[in-house]
C-alpha positions as CSV (number, residue, x, y, z in Angstrom):
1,X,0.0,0.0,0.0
2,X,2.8,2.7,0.8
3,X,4.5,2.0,-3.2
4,X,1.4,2.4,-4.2
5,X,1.2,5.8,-2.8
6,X,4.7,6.5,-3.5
7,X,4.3,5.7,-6.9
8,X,0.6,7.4,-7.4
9,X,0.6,10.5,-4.4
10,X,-2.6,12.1,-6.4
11,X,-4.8,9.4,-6.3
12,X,-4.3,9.5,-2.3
13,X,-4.5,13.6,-2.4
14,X,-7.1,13.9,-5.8
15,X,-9.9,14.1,-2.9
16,X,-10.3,17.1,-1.0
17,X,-9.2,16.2,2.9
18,X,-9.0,18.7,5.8
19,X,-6.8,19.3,8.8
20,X,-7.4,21.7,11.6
21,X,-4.4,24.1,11.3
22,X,-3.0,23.1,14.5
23,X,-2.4,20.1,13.0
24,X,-0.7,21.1,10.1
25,X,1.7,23.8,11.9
26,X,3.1,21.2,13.8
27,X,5.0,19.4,10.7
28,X,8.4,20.8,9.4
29,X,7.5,20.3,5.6
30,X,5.5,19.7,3.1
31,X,6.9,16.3,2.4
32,X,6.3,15.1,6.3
33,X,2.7,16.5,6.2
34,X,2.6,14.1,2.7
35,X,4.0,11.5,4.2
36,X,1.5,12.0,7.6
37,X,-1.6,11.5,5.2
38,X,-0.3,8.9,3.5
39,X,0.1,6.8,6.6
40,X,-3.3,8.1,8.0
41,X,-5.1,6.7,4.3
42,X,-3.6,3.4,5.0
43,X,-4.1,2.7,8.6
44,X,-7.5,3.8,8.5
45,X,-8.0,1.3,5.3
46,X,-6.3,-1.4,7.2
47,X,-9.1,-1.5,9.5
48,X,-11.6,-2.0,6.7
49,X,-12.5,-5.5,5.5
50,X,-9.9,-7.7,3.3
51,X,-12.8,-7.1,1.0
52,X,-12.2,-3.4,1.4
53,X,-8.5,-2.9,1.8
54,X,-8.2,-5.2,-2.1
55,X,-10.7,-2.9,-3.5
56,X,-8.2,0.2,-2.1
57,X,-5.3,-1.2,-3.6
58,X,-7.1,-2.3,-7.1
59,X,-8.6,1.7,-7.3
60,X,-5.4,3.0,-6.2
61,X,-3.2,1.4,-8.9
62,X,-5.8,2.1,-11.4
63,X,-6.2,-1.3,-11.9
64,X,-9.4,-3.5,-13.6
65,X,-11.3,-5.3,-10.7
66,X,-10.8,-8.9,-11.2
67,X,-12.3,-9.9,-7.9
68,X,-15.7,-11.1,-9.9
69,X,-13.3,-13.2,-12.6
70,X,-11.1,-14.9,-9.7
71,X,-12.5,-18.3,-8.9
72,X,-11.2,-18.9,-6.1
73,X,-12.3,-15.3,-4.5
74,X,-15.4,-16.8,-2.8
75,X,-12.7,-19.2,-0.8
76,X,-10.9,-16.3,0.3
77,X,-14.1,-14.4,1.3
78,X,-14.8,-17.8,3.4
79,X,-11.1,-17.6,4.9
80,X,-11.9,-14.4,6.1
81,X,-15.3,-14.9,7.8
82,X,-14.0,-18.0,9.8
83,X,-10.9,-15.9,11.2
84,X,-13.7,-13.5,12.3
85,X,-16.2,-16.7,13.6
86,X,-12.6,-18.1,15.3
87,X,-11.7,-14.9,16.6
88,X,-15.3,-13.1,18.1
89,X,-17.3,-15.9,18.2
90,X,-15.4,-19.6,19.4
91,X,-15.9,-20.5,15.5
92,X,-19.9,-20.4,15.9
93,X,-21.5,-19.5,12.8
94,X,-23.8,-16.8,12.9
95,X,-25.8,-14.8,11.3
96,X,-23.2,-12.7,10.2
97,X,-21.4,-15.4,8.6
98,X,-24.4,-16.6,7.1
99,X,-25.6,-13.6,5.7
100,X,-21.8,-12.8,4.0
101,X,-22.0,-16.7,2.6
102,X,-25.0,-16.3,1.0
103,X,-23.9,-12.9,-0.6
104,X,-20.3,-14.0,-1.5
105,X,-21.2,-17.8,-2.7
106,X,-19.2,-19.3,-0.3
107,X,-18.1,-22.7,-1.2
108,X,-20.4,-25.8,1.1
109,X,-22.7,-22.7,1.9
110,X,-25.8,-24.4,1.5
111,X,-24.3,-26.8,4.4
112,X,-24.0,-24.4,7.1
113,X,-26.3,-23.3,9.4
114,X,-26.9,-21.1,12.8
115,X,-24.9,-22.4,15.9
116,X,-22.5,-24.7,13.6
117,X,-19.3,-25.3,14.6
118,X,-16.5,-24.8,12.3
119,X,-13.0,-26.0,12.3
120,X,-9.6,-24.9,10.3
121,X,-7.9,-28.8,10.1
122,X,-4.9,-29.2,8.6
123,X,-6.6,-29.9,5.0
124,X,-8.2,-26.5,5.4
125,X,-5.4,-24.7,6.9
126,X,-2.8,-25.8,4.3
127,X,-5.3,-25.2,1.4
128,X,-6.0,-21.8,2.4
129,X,-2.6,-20.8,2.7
130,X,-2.0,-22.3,-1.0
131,X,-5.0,-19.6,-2.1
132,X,-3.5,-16.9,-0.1
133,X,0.1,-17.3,-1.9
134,X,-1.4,-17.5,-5.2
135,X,-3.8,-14.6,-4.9
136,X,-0.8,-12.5,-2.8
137,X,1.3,-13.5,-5.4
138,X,-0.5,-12.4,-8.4
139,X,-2.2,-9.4,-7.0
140,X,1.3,-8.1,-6.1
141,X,2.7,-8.8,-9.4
142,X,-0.1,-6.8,-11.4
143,X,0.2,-4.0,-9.2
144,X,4.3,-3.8,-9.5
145,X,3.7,-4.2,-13.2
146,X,1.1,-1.4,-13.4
147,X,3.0,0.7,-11.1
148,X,6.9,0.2,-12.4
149,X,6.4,-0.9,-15.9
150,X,10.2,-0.2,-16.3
151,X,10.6,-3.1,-13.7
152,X,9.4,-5.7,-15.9
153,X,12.6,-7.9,-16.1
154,X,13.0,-8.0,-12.2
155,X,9.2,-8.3,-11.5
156,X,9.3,-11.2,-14.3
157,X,12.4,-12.8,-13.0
158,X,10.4,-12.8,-9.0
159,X,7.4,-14.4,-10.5
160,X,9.8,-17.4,-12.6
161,X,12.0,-17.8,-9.4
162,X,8.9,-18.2,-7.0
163,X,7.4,-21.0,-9.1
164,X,10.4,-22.7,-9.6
165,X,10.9,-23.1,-6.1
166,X,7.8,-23.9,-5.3
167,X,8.6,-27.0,-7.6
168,X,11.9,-27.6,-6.0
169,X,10.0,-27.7,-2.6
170,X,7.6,-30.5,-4.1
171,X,4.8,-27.7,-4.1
172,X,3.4,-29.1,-7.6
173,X,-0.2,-28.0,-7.7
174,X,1.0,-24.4,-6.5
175,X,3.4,-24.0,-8.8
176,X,1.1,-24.6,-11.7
177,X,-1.4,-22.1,-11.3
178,X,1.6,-19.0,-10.2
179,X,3.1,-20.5,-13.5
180,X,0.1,-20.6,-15.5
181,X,-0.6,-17.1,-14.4
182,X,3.0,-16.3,-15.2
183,X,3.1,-18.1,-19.2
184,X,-0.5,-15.4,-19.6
185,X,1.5,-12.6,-19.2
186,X,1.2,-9.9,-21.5
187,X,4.4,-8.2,-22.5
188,X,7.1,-10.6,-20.8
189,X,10.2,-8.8,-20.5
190,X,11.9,-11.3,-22.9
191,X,11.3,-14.8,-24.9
192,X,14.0,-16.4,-23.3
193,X,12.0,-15.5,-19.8
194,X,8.6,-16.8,-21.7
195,X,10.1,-20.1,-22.3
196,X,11.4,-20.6,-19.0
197,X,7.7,-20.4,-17.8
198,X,6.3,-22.6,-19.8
199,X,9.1,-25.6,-19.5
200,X,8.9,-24.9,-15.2
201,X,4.5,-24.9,-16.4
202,X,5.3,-28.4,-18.1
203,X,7.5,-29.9,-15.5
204,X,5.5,-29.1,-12.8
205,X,2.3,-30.9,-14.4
206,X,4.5,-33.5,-15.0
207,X,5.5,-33.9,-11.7
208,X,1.9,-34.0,-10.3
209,X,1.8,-37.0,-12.2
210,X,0.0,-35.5,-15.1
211,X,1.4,-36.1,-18.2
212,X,-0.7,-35.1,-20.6
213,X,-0.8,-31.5,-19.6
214,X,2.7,-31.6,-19.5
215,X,3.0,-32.6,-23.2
216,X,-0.1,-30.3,-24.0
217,X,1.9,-27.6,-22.6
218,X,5.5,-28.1,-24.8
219,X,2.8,-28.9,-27.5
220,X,1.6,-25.6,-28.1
221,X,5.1,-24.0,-28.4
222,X,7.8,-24.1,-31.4
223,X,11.0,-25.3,-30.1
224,X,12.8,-25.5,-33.5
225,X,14.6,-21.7,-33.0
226,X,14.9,-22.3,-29.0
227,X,18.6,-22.7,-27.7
228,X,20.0,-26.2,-26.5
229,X,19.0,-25.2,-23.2
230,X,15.8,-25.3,-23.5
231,X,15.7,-28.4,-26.3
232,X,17.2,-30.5,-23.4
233,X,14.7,-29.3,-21.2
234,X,11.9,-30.4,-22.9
235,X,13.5,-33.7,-24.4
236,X,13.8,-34.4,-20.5
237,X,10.4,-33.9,-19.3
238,X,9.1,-35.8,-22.0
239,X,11.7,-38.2,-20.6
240,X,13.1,-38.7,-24.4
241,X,16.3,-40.2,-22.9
242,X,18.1,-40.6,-26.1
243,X,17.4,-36.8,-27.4
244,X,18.3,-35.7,-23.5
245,X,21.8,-37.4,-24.3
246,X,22.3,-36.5,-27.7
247,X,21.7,-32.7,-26.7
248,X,24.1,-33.1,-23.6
249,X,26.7,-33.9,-25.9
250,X,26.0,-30.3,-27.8
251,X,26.1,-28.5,-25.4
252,X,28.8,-30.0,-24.0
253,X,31.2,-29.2,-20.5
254,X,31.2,-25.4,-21.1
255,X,27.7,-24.8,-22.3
256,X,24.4,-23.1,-21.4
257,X,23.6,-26.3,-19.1
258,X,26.7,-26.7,-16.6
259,X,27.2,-30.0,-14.1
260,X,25.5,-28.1,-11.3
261,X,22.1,-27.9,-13.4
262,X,22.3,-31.2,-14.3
263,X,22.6,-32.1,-10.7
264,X,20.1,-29.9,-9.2
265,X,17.3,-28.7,-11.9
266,X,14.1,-30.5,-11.7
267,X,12.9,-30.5,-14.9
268,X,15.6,-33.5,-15.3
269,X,14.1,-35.8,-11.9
270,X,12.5,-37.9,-15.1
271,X,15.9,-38.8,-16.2
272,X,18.3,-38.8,-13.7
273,X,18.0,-42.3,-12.9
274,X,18.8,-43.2,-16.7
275,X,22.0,-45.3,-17.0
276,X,22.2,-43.6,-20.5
277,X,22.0,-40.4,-18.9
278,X,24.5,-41.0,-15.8
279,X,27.2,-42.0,-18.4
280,X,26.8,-39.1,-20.3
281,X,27.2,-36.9,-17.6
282,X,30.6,-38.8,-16.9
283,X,31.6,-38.9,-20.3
284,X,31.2,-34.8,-20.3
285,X,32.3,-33.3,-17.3
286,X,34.6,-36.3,-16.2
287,X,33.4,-37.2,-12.7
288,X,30.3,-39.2,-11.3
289,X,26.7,-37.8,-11.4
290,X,25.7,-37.2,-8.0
291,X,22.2,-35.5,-8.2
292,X,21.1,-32.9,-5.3
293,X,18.4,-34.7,-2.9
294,X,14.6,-33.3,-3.5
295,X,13.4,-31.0,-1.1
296,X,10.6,-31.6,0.3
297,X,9.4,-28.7,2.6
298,X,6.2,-27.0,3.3
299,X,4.7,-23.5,2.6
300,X,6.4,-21.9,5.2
301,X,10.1,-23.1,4.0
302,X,9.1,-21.1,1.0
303,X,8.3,-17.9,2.5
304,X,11.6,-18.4,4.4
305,X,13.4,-18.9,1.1
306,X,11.6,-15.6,-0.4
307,X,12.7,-13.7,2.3
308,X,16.0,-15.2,2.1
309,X,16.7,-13.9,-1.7
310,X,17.8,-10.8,-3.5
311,X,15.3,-7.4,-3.5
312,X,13.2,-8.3,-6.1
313,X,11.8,-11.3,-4.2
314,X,11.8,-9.8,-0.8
315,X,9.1,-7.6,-2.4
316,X,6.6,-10.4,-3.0
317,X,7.1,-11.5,0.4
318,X,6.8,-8.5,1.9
319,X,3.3,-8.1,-0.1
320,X,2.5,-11.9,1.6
321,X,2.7,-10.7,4.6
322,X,1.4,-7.5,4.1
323,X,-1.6,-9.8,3.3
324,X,-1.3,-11.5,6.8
325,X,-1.6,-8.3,8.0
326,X,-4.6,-7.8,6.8
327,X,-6.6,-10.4,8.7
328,X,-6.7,-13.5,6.4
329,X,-4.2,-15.9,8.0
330,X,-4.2,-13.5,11.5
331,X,-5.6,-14.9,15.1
């Protein structure tokens, strides 16, 4: 919310706004009194619903409202109402709740009724934090897009980095819909950056175990002009051994694919196992393959990995939390 008003001061000062004159008297410039609104427009929206404080930041950075074409906005309505249920009311429904379900189509809304007792299991904790990632994540991207359209590369580059990890960290069914969201991009900094989503899109179906939206995927792109980097890619998801091999051998010890991607990229878990492709890592680089264990870690290993990288991804988890702050994931 403050970049937002960095970035667009007049749509926080385009309505009129008064302060008694002792007020104003009291602050040493302009900029400090600027600065003082500015924090008084945002704590005073961060006591307005999540509903609300969305609807702030979609006006403030001029933005389409998409809340009506997000699926899953219903679920995150829900999220909301039980906090409030867990918090006032010892997770009673009432009629609040009841009223806001019927209004927002809450998902299993027909199933509820006065005095019910609801529960946030581990099923319905994990899942909601998978809906607040996604929708943090893309919310935050749009808006740094639309506010810093110079900033495409880096904002491009946090979007790529955050689904691949989420792959690395065995967070499949994440990863394909920030990566889905990620190949619909318009105006993606560069190609090279396009294909990288869609091979991570491909591997991570592939890795939920569904291969034919993997091959769907690669199917709808033309590899022929695409580097070696990204031929071995694909060859490897498709688990095309024999291409994976012959394309090693291009590229060779000093190419775009070095020992340490072999070792550690995902997108080659299909093959790594290969005989075919253990001796032609040998053969090339001259030592035994010795490929990096899977991590398998949970949602909150991820944030602590966001928070652990360079500035552009700091920024996204910043903006996750920023959504923590305002009361989804809060007790």
């Amino acid at each position: 919310m403050k970049e937002i008003a960095a970035r667009n001061p007049e749509r926080i000062f385009g309505r009129e706004k008064s302060l008694p004159v002792h007020e104003i008297v009291r602050f040493s410039s302009i900029e400090e009194l600027k600065e003082h609104l500015i924090n008084d427009e945002i704590d005073r929206t961060q006591r307005d619903s999540f509903d609300e404080q969305v609807g702030w930041i979609i006006s403030k950075a001029d933005m389409e409202d998409f809340r009506p074409k997000y699926e899953d906005w219903p679920r995150l309505l829900e999220l909301f109402e039980r906090r409030n249920l867990f918090v006032h009311a010892n997770g009673i429904v009432n009629d609040t709740y009841l009223r806001a379900s019927v209004r927002n189509k809450f998902p299993d809304a027909k199933d509820r009724a006065l005095g019910d007792e609801l529960h946030a299991g581990s099923r319905y904790y994990n899942s909601s934090v998978q809906h607040v990632i996604h929708f943090g994540a893309m919310l935050l991207h749009v808006v740094w897009r639309k506010s810093a359209p110079d900033e495409n590369e880096r904002a491009d580059r946090a979007i790529g980095d955050l689904g691949y990890e989420l792959i690395a960290r065995g967070q499949y069914e994440l990863a394909i819909k920030i990566l889905e969201f990620a190949r619909n991009l318009r105006n993606v900094s560069s190609e090279r950056r396009r294909r990288m989503f869609v091979v991570n899109l491909a591997n991570a179906h592939k890795l939920a175990k569904n291969e034919a939206a993997a091959i769907k995927v690669l199917a709808a792109e033309d590899w022929t002009a695409a580097g070696n980097e990204f031929k071995v890619c694909v060859a490897a998801v498709k688990e095309s051994v024999d291409d994976v091999v012959e394309l090693m051998g291009r590229i060779g010890d000093r190419g775009e694919v070095d020992a340490q991607d072999y070792q550690e990229w995902p997108v080659f878990y299909g093959v790594r196992d290969d005989p075919k492709f253990v001796d032609a890592f040998k053969s090339i680089f001259g030592f035994d393959y010795v490929p990096s264990a899977k991590k398998q870690a949970g949602l909150a290993q991820v944030m602590d990995w966001i928070k652990e990288q360079d500035s552009e991804n700091a920024e996204i988890a910043e903006g996750l939390h920023t959504l923590q702050s305002m009361q989804i994931l809060n007790g």
